[in-house]
Gaussian input, Z-matrix of N, CA and C with variables (Angstrom, degrees):
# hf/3-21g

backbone

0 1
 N
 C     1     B1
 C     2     B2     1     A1
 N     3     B3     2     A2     1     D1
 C     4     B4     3     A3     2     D2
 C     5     B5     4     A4     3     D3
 N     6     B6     5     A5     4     D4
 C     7     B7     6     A6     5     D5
 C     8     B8     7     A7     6     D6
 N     9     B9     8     A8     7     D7
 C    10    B10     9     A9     8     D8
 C    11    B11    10    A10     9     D9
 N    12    B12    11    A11    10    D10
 C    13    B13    12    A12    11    D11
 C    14    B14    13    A13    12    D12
 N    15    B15    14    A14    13    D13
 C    16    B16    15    A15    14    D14
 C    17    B17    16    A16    15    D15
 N    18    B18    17    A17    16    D16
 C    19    B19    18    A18    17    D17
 C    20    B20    19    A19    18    D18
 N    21    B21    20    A20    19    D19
 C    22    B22    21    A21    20    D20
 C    23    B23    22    A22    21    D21
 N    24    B24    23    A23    22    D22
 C    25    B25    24    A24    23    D23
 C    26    B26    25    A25    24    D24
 N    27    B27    26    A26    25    D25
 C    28    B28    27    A27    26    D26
 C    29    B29    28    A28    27    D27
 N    30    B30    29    A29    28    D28
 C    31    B31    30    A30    29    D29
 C    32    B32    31    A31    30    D30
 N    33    B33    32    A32    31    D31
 C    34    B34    33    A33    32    D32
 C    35    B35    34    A34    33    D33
 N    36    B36    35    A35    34    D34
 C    37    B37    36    A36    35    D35
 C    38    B38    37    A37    36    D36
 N    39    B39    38    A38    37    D37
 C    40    B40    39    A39    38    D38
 C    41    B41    40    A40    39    D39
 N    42    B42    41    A41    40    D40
 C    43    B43    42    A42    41    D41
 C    44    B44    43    A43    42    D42
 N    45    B45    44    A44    43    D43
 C    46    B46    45    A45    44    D44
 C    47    B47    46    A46    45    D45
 N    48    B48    47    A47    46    D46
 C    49    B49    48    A48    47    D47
 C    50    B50    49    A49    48    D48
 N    51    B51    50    A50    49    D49
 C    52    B52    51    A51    50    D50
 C    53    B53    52    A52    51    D51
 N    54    B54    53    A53    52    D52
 C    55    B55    54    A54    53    D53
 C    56    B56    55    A55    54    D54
 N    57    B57    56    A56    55    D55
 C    58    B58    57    A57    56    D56
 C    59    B59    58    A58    57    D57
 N    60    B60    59    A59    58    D58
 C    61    B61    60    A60    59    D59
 C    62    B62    61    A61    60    D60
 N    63    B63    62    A62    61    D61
 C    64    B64    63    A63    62    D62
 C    65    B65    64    A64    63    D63
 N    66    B66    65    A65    64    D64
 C    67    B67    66    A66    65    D65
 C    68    B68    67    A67    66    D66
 N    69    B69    68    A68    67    D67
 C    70    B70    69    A69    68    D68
 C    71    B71    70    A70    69    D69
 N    72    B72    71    A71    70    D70
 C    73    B73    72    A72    71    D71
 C    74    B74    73    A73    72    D72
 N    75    B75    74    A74    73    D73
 C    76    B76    75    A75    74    D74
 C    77    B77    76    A76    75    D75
 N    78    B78    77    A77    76    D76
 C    79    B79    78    A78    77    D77
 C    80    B80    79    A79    78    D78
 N    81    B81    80    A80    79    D79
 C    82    B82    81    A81    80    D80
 C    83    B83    82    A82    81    D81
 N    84    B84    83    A83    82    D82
 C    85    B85    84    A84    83    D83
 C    86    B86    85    A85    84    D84
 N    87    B87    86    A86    85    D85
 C    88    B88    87    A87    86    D86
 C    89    B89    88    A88    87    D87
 N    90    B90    89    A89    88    D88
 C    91    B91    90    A90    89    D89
 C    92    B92    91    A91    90    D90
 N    93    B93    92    A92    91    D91
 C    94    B94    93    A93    92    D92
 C    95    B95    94    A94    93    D93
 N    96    B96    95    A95    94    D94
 C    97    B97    96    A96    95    D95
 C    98    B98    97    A97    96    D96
 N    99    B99    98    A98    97    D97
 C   100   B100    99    A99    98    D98
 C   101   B101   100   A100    99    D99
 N   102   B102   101   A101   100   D100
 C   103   B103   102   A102   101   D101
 C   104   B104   103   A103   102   D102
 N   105   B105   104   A104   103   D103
 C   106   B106   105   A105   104   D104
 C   107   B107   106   A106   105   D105
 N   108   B108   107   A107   106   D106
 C   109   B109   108   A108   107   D107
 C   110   B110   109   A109   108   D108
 N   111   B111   110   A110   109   D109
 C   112   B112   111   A111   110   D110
 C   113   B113   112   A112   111   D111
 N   114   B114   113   A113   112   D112
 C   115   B115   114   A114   113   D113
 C   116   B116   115   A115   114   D114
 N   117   B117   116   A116   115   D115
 C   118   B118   117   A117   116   D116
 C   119   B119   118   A118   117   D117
 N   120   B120   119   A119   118   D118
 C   121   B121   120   A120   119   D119
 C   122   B122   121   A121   120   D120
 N   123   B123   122   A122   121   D121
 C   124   B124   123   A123   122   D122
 C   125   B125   124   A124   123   D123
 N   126   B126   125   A125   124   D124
 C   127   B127   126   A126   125   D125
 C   128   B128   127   A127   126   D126
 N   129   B129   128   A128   127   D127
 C   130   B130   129   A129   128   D128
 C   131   B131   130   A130   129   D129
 N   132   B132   131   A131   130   D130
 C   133   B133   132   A132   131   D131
 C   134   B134   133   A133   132   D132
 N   135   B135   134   A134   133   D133
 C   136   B136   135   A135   134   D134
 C   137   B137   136   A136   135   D135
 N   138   B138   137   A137   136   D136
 C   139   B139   138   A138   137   D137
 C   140   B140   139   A139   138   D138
 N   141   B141   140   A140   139   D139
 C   142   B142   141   A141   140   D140
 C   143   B143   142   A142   141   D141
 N   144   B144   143   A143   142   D142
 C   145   B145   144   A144   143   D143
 C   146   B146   145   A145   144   D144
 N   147   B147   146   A146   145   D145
 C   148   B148   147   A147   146   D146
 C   149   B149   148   A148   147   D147
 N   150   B150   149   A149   148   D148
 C   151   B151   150   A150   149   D149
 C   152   B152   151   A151   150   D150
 N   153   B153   152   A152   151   D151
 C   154   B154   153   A153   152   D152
 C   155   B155   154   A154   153   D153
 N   156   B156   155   A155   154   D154
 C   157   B157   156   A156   155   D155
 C   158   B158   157   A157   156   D156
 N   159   B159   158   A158   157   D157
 C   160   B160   159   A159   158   D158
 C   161   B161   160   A160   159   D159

   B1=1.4479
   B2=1.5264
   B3=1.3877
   B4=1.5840
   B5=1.5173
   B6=1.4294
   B7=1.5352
   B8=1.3702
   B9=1.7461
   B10=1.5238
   B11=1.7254
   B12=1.3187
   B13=1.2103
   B14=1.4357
   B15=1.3406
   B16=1.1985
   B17=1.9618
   B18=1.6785
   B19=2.0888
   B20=1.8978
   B21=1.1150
   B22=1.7117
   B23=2.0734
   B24=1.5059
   B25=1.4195
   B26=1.4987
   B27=1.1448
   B28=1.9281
   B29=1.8281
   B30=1.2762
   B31=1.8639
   B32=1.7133
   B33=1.4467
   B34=2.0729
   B35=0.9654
   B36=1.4025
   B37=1.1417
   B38=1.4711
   B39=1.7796
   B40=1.0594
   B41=1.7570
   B42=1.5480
   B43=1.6361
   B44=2.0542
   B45=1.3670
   B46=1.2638
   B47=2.0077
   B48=1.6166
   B49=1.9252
   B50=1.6122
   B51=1.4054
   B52=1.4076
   B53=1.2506
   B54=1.7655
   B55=1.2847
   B56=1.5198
   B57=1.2037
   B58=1.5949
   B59=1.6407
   B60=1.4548
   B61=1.1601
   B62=1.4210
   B63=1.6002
   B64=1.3447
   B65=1.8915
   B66=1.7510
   B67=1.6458
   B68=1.5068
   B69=0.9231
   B70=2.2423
   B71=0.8262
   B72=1.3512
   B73=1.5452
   B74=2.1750
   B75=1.3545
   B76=1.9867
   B77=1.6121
   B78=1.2690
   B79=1.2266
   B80=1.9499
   B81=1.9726
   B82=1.4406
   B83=2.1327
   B84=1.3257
   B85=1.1577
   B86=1.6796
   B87=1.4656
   B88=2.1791
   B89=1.4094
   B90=1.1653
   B91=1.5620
   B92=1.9605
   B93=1.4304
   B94=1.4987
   B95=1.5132
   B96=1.3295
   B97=1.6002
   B98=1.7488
   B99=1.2800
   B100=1.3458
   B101=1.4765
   B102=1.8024
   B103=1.7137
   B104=1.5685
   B105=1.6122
   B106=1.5021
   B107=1.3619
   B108=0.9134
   B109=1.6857
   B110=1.8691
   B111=1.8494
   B112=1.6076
   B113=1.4342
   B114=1.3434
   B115=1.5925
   B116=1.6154
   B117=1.3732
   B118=1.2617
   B119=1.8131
   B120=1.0389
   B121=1.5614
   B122=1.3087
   B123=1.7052
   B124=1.7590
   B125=1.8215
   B126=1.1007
   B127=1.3251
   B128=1.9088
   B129=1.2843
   B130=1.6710
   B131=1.2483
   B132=1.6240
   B133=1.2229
   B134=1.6136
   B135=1.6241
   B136=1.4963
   B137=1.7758
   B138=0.9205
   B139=1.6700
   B140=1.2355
   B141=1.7664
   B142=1.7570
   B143=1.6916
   B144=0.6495
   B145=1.4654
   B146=1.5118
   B147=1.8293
   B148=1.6042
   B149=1.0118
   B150=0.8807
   B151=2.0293
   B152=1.0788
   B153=1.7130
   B154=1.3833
   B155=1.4869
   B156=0.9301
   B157=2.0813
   B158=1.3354
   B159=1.2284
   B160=1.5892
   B161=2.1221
   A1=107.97
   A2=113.31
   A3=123.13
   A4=93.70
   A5=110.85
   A6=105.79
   A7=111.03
   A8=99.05
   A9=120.69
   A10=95.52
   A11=96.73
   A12=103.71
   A13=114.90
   A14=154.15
   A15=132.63
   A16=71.62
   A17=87.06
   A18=123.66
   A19=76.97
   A20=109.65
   A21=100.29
   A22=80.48
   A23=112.83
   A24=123.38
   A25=135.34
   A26=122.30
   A27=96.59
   A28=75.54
   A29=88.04
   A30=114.31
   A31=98.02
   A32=109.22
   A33=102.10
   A34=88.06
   A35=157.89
   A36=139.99
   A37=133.39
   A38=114.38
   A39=121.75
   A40=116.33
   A41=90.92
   A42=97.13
   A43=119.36
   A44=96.95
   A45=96.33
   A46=98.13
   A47=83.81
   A48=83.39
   A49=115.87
   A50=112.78
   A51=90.98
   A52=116.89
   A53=103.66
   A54=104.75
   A55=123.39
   A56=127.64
   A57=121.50
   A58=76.06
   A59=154.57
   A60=149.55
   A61=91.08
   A62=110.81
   A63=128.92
   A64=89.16
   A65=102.89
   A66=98.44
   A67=109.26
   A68=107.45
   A69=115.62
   A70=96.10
   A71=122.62
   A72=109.93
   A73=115.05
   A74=82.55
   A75=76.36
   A76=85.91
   A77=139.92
   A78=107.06
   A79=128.04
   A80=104.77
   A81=104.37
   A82=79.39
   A83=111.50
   A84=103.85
   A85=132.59
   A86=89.39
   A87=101.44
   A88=91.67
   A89=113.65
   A90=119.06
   A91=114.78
   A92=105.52
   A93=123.78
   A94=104.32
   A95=105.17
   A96=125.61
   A97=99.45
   A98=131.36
   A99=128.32
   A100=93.72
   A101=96.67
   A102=100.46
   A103=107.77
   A104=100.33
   A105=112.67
   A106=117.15
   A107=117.21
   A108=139.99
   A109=84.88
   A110=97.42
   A111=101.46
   A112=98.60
   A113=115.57
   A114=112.31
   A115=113.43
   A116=117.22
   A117=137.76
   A118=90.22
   A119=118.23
   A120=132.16
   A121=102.74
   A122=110.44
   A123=124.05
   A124=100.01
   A125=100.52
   A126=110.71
   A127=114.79
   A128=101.98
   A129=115.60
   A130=115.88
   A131=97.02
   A132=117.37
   A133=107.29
   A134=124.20
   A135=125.43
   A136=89.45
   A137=144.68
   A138=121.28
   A139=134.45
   A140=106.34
   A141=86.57
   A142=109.68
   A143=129.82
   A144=124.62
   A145=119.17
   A146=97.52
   A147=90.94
   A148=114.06
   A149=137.36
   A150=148.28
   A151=97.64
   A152=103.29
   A153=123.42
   A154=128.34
   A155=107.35
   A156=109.14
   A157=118.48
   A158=111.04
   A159=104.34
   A160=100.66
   D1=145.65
   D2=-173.75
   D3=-109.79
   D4=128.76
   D5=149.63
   D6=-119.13
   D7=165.01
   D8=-164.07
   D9=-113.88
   D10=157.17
   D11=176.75
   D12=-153.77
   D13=120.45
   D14=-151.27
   D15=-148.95
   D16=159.88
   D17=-153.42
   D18=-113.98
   D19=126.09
   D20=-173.57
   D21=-146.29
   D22=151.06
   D23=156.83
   D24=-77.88
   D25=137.23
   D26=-170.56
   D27=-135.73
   D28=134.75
   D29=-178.27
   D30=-138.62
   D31=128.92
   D32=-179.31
   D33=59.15
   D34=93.66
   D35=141.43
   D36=15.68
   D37=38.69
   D38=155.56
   D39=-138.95
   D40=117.82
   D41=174.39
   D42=-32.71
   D43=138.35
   D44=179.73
   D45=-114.75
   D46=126.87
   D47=167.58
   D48=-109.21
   D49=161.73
   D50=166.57
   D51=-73.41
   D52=152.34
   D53=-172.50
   D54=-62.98
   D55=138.94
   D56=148.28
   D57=123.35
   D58=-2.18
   D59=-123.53
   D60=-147.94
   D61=93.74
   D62=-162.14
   D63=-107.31
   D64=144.95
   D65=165.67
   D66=-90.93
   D67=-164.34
   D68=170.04
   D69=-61.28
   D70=-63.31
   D71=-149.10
   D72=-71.71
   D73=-27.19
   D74=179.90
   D75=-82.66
   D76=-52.45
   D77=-168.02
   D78=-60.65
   D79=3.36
   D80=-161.46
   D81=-101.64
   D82=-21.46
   D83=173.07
   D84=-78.31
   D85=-19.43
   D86=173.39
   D87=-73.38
   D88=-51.88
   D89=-157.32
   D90=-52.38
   D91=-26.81
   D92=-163.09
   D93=-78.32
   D94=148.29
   D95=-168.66
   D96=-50.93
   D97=162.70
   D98=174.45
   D99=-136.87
   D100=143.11
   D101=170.04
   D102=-127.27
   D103=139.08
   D104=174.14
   D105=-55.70
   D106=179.35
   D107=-140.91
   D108=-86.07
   D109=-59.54
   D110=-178.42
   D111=-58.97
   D112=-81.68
   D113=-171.73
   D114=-8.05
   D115=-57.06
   D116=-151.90
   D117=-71.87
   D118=-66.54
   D119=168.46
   D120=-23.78
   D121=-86.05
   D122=174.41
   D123=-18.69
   D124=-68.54
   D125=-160.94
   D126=-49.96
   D127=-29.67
   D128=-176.04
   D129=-69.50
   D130=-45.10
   D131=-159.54
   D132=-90.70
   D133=-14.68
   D134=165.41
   D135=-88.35
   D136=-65.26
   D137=168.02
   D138=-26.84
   D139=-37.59
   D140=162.64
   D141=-90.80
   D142=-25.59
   D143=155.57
   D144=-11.26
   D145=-73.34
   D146=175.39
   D147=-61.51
   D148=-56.70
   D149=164.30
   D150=20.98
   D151=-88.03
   D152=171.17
   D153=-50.46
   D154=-28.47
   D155=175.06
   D156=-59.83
   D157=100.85
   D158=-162.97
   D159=-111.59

């Protein structure tokens, strides 16, 4: 196993990175599909659906 370790600043109690200096994981989260407001709705509203399907 490899570990990482990165030297980071904390000012206010929030780390400062350099800017523009994204990790994996926010770049695996920009990268991910996005759903609209309706989509998002559609989507709730066929979930309570099954809910109820007995």
């Amino acid at each position: 196993m490899e570990a990482l370790r990165q030297v980071v600043e904390v000012d206010n109690n929030q780390i400062n990175k350099i800017p523009n200096e994204l990790t994996d994981f926010q770049k695996l989260l920009l990268s991910a599909p996005v759903m609209t407001d309706d989509e998002y709705n559609f989507f709730l509203n066929k979930k309570q659906n099954f809910k109820n399907w007995k």
